[in-house]
PDB file of N, CA, C and O in Angstrom:
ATOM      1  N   UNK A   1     -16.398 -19.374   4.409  1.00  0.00           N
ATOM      2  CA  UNK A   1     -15.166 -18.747   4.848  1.00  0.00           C
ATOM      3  C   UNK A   1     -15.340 -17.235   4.822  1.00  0.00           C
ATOM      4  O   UNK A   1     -15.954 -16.787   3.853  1.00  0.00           O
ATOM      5  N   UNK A   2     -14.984 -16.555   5.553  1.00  0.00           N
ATOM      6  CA  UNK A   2     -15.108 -14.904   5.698  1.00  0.00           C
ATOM      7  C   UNK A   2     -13.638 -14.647   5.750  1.00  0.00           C
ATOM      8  O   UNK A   2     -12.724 -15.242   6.321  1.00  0.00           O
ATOM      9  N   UNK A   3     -13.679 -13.466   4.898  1.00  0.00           N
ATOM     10  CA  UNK A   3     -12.643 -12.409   4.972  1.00  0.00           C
ATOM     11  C   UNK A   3     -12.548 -11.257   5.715  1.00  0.00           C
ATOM     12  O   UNK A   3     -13.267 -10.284   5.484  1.00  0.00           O
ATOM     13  N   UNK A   4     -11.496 -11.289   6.826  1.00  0.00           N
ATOM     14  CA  UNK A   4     -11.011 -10.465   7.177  1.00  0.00           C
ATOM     15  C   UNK A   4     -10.290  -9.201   6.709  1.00  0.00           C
ATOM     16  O   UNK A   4      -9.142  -9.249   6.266  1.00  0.00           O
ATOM     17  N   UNK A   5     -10.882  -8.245   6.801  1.00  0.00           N
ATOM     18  CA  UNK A   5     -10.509  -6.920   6.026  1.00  0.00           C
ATOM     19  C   UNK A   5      -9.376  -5.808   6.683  1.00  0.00           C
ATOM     20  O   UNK A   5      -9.985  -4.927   7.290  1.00  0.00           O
ATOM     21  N   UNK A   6      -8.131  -5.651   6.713  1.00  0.00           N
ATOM     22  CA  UNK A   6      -7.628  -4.422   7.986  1.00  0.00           C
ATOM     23  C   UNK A   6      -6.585  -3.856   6.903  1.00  0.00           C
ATOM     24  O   UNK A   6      -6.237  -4.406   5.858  1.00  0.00           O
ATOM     25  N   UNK A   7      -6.183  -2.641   7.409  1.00  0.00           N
ATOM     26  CA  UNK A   7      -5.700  -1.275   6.937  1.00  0.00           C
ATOM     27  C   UNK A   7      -4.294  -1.606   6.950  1.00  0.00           C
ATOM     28  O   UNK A   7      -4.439  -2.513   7.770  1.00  0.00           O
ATOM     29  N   UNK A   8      -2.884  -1.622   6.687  1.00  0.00           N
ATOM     30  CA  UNK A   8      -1.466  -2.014   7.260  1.00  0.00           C
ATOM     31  C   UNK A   8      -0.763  -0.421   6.138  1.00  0.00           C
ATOM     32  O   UNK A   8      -1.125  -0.162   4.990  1.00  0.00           O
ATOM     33  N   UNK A   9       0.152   0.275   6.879  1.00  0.00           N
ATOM     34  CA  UNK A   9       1.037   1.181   6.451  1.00  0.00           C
ATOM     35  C   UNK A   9       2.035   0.887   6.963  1.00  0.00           C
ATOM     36  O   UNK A   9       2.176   0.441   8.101  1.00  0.00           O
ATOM     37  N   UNK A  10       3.008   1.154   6.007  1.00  0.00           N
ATOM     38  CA  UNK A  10       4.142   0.764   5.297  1.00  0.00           C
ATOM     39  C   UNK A  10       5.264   2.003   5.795  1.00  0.00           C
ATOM     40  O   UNK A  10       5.759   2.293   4.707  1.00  0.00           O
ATOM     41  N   UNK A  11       5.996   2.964   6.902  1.00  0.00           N
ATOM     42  CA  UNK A  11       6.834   3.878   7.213  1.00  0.00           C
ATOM     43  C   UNK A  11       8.163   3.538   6.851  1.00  0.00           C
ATOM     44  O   UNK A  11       8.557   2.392   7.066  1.00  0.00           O
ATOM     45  N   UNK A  12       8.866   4.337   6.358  1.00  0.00           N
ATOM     46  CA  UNK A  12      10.116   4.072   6.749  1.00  0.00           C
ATOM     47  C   UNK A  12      11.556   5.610   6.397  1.00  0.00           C
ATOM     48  O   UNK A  12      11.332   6.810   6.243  1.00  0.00           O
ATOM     49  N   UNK A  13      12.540   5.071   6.386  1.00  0.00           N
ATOM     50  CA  UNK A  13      13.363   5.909   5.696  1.00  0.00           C
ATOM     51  C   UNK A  13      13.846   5.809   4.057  1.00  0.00           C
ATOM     52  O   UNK A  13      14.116   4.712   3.567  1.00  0.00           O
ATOM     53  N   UNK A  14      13.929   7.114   3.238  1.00  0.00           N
ATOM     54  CA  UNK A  14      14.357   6.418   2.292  1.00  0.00           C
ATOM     55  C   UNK A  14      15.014   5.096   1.572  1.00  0.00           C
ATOM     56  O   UNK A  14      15.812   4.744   2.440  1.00  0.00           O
ATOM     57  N   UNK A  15      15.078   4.643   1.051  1.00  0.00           N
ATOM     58  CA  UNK A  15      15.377   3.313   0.437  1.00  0.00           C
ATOM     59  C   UNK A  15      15.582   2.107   1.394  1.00  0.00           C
ATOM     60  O   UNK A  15      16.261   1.155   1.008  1.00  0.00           O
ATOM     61  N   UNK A  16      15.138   2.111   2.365  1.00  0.00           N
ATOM     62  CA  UNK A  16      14.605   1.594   3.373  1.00  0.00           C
ATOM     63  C   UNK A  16      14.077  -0.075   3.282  1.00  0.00           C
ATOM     64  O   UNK A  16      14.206  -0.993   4.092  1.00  0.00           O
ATOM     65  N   UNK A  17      13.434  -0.020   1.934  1.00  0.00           N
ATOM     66  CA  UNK A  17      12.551  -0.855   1.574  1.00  0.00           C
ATOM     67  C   UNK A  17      11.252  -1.520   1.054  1.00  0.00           C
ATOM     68  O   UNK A  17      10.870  -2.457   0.352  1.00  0.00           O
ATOM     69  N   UNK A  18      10.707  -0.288   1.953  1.00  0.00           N
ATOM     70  CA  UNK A  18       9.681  -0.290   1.654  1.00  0.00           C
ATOM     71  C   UNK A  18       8.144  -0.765   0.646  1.00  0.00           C
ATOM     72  O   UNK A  18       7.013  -1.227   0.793  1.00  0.00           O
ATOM     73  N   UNK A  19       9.050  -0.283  -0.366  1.00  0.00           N
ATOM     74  CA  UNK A  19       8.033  -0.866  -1.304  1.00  0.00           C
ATOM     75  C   UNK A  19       8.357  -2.113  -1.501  1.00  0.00           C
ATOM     76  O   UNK A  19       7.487  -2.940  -1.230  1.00  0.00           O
ATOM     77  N   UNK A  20       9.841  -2.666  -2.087  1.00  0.00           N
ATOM     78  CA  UNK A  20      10.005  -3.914  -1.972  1.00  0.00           C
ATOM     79  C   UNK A  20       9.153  -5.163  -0.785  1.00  0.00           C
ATOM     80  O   UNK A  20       8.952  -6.358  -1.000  1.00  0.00           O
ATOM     81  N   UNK A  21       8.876  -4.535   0.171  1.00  0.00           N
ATOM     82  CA  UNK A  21       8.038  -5.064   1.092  1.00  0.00           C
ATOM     83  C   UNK A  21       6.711  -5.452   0.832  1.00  0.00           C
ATOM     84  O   UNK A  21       6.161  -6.532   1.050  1.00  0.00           O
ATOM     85  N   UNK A  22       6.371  -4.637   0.440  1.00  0.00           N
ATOM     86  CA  UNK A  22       4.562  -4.519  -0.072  1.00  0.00           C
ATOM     87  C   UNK A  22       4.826  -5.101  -1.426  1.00  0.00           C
ATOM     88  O   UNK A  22       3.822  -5.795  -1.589  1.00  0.00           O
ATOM     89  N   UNK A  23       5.428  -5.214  -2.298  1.00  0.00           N
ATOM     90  CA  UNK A  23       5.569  -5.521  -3.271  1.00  0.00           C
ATOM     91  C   UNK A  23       5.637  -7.563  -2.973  1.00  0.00           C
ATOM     92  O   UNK A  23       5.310  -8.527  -3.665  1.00  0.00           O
ATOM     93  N   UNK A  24       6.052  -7.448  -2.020  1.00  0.00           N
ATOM     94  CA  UNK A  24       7.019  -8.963  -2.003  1.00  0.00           C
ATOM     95  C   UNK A  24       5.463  -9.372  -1.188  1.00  0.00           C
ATOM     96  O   UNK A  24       4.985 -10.482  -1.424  1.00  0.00           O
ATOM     97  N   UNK A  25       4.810  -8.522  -0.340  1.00  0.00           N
ATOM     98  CA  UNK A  25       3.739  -9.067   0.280  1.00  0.00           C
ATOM     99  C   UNK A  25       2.384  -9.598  -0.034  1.00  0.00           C
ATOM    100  O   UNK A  25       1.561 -10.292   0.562  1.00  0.00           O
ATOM    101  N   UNK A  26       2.491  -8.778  -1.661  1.00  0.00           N
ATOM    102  CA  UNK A  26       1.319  -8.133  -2.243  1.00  0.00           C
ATOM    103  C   UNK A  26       1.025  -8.840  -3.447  1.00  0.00           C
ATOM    104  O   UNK A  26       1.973  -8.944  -4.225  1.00  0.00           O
ATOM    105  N   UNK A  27      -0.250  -9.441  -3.847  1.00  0.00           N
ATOM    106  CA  UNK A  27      -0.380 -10.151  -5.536  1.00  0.00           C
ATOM    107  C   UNK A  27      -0.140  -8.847  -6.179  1.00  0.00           C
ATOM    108  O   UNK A  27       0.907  -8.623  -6.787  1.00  0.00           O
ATOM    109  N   UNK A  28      -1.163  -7.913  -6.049  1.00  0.00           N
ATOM    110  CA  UNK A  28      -1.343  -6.902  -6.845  1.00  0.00           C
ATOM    111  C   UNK A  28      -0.820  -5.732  -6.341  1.00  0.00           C
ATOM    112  O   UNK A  28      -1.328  -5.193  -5.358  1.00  0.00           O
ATOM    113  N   UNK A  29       0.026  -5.337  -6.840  1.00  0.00           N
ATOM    114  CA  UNK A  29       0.611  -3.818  -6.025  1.00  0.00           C
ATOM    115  C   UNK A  29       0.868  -2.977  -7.380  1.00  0.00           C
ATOM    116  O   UNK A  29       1.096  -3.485  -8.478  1.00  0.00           O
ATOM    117  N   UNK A  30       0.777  -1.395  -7.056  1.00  0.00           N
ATOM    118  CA  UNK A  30       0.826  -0.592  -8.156  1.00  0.00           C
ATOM    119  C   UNK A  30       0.962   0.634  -7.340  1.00  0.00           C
ATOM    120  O   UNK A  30       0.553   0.721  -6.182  1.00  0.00           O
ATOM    121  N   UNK A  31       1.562   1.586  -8.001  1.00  0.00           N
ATOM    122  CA  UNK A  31       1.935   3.012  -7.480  1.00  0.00           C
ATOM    123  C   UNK A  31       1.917   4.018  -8.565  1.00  0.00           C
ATOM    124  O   UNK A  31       2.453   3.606  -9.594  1.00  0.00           O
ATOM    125  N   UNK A  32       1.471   5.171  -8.619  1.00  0.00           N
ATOM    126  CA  UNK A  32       1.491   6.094  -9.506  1.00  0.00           C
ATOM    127  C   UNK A  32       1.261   7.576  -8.437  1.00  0.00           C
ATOM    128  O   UNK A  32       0.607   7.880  -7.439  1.00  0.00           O
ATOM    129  N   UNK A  33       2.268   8.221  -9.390  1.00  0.00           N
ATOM    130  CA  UNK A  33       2.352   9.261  -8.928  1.00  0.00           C
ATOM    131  C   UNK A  33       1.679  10.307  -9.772  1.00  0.00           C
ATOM    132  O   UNK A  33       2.160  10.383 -10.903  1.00  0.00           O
ATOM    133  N   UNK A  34       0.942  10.920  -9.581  1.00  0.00           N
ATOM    134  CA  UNK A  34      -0.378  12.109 -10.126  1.00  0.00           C
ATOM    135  C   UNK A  34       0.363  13.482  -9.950  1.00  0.00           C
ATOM    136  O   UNK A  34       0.099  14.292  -9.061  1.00  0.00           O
ATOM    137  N   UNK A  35       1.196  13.612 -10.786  1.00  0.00           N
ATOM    138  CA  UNK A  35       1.089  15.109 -11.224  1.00  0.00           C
ATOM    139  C   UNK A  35       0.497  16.184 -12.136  1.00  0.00           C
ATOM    140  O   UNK A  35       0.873  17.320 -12.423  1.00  0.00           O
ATOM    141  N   UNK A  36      -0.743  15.311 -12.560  1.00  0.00           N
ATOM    142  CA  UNK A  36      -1.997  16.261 -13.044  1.00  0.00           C
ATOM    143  C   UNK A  36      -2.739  16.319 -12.055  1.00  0.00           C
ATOM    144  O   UNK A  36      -3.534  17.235 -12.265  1.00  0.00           O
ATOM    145  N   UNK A  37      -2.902  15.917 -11.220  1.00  0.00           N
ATOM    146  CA  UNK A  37      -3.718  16.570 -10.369  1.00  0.00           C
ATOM    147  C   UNK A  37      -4.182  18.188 -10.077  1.00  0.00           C
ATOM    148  O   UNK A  37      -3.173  18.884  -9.963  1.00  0.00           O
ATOM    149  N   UNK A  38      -4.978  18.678  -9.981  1.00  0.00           N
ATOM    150  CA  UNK A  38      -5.182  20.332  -9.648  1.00  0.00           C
ATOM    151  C   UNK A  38      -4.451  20.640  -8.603  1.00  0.00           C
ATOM    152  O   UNK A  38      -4.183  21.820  -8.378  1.00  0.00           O
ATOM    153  N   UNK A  39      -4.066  19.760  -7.896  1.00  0.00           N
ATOM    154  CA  UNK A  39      -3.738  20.633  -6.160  1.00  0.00           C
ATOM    155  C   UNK A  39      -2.028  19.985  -6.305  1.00  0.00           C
ATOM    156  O   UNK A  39      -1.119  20.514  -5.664  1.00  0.00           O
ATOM    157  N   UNK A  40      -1.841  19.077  -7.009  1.00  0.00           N
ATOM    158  CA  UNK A  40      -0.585  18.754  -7.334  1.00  0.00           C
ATOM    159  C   UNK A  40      -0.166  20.306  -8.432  1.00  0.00           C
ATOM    160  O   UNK A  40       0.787  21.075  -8.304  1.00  0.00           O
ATOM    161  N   UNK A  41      -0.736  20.317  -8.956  1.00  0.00           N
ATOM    162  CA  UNK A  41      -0.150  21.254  -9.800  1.00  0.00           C
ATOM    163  C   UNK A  41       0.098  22.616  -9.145  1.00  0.00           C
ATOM    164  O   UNK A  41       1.062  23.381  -9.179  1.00  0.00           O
ATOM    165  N   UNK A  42      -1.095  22.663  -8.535  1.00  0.00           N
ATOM    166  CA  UNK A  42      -1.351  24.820  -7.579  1.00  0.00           C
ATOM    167  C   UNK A  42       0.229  24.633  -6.911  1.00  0.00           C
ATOM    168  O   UNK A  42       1.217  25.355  -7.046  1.00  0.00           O
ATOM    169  N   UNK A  43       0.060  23.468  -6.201  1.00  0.00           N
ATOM    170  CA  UNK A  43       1.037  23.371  -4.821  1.00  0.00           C
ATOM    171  C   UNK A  43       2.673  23.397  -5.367  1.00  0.00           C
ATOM    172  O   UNK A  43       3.589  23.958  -4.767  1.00  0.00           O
ATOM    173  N   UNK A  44       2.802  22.612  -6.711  1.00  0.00           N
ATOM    174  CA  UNK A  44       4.079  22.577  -7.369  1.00  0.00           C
ATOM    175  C   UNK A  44       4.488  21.167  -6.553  1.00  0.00           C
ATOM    176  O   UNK A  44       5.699  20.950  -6.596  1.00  0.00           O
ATOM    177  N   UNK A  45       3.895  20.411  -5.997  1.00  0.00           N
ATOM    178  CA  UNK A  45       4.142  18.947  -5.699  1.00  0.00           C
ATOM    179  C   UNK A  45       3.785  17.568  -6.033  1.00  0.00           C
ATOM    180  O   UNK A  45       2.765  17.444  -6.710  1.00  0.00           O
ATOM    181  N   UNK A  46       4.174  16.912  -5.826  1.00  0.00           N
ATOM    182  CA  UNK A  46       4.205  15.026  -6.469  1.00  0.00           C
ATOM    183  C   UNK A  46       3.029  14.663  -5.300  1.00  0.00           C
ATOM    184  O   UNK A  46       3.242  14.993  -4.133  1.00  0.00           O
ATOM    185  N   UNK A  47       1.756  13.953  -5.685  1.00  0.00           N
ATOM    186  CA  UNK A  47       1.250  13.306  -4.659  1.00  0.00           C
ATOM    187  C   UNK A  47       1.407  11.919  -4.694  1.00  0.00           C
ATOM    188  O   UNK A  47       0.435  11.415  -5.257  1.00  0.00           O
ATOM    189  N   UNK A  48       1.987  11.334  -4.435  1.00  0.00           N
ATOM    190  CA  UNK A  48       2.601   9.769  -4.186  1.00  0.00           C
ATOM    191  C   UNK A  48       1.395   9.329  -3.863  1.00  0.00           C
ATOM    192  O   UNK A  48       0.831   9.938  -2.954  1.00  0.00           O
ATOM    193  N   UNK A  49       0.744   8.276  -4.447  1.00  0.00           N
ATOM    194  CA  UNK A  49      -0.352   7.377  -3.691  1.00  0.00           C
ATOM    195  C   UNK A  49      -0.223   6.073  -4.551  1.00  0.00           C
ATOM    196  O   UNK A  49      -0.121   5.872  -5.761  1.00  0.00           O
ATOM    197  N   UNK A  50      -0.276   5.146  -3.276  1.00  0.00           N
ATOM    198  CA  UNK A  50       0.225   3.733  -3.580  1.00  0.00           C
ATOM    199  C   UNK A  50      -1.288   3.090  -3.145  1.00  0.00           C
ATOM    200  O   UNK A  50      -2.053   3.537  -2.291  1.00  0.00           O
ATOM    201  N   UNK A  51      -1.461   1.954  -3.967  1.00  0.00           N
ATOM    202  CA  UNK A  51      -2.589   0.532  -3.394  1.00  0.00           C
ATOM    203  C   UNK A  51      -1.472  -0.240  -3.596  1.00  0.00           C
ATOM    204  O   UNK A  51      -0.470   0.003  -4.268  1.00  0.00           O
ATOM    205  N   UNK A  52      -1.897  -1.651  -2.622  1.00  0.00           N
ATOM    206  CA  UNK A  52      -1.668  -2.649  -2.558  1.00  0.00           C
ATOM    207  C   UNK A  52      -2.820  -3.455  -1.890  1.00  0.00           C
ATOM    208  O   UNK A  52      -3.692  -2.950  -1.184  1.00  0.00           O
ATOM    209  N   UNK A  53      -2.690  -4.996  -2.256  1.00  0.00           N
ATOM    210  CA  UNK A  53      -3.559  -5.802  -1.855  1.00  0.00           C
ATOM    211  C   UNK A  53      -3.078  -7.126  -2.000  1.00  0.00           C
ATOM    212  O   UNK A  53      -2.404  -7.595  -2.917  1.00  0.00           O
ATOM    213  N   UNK A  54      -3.503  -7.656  -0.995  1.00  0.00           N
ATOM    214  CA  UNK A  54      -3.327  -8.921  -0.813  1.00  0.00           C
ATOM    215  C   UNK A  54      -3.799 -10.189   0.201  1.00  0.00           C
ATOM    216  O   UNK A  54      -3.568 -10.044   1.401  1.00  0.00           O
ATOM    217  N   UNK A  55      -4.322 -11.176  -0.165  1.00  0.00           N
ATOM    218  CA  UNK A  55      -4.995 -12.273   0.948  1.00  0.00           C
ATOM    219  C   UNK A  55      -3.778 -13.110   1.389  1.00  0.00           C
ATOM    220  O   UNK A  55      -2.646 -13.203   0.914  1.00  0.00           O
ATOM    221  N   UNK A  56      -4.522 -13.837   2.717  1.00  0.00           N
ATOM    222  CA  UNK A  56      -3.213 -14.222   3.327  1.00  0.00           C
ATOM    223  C   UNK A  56      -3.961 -15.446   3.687  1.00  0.00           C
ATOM    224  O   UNK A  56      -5.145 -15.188   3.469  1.00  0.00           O
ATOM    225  N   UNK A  57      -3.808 -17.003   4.261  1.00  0.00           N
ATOM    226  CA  UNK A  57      -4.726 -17.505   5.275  1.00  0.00           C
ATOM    227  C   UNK A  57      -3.585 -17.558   6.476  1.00  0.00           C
ATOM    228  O   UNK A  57      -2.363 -17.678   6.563  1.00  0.00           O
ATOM    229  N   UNK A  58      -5.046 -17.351   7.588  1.00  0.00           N
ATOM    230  CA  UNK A  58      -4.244 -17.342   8.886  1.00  0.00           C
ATOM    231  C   UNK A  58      -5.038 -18.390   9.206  1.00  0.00           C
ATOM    232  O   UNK A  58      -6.172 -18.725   8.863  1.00  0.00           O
ATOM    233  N   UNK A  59      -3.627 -19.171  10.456  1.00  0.00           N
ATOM    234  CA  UNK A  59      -5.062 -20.074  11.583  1.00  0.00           C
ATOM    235  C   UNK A  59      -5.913 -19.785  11.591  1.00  0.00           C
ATOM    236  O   UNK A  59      -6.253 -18.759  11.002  1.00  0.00           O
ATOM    237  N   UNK A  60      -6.826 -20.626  12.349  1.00  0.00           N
ATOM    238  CA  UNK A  60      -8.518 -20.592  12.433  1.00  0.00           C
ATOM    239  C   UNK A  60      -8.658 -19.677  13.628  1.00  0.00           C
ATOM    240  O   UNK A  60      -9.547 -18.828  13.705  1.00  0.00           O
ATOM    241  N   UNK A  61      -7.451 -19.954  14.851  1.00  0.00           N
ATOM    242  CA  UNK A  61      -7.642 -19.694  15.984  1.00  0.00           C
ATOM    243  C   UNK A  61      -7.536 -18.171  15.870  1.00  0.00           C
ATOM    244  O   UNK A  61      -8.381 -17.595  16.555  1.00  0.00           O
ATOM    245  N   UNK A  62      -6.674 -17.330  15.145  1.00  0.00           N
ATOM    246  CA  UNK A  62      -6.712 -16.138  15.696  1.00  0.00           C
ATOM    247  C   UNK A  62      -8.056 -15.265  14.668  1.00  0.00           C
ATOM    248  O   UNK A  62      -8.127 -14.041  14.555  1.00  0.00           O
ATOM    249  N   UNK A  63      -8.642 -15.881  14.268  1.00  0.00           N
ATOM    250  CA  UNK A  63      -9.758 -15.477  13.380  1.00  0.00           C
ATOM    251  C   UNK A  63     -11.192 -14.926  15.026  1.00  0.00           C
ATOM    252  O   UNK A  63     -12.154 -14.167  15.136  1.00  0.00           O
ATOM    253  N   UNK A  64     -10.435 -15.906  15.918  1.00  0.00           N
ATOM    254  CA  UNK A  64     -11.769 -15.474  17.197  1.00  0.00           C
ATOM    255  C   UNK A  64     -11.184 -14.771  17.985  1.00  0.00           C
ATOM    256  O   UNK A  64     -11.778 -14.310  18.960  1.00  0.00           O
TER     257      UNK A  64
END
């Protein structure tokens, strides 16, 4: 069996949903926001960076 690997982002408007989405989509989901960062700190801003992950099975057919 091979795994299919692809990229999916998540847009929206505030409280929107969003994460609840990825969250609801996702085994493993986690978010942290890095304000030690060096360039978080110079800049005086939050860098938001989220993973998520998750397997899915699809038909056979759209695998070709």
């Amino acid at each position: 069996m091979s795994i299919l690997n692809f990229n999916v982002g998540v847009l929206g408007h505030v409280d929107s949903g969003k994460t609840s989405l990825a969250k609801a989509l996702s085994t493993v989901a986690s978010t942290n926001a890095f304000d030690k960062n060096p360039q978080s700190q110079e800049r005086g801003i939050t860098l938001d960076l989220g993973f998520s992950s998750f397997t899915m099975d699809i038909p056979e057919h759209l695998m070709n």
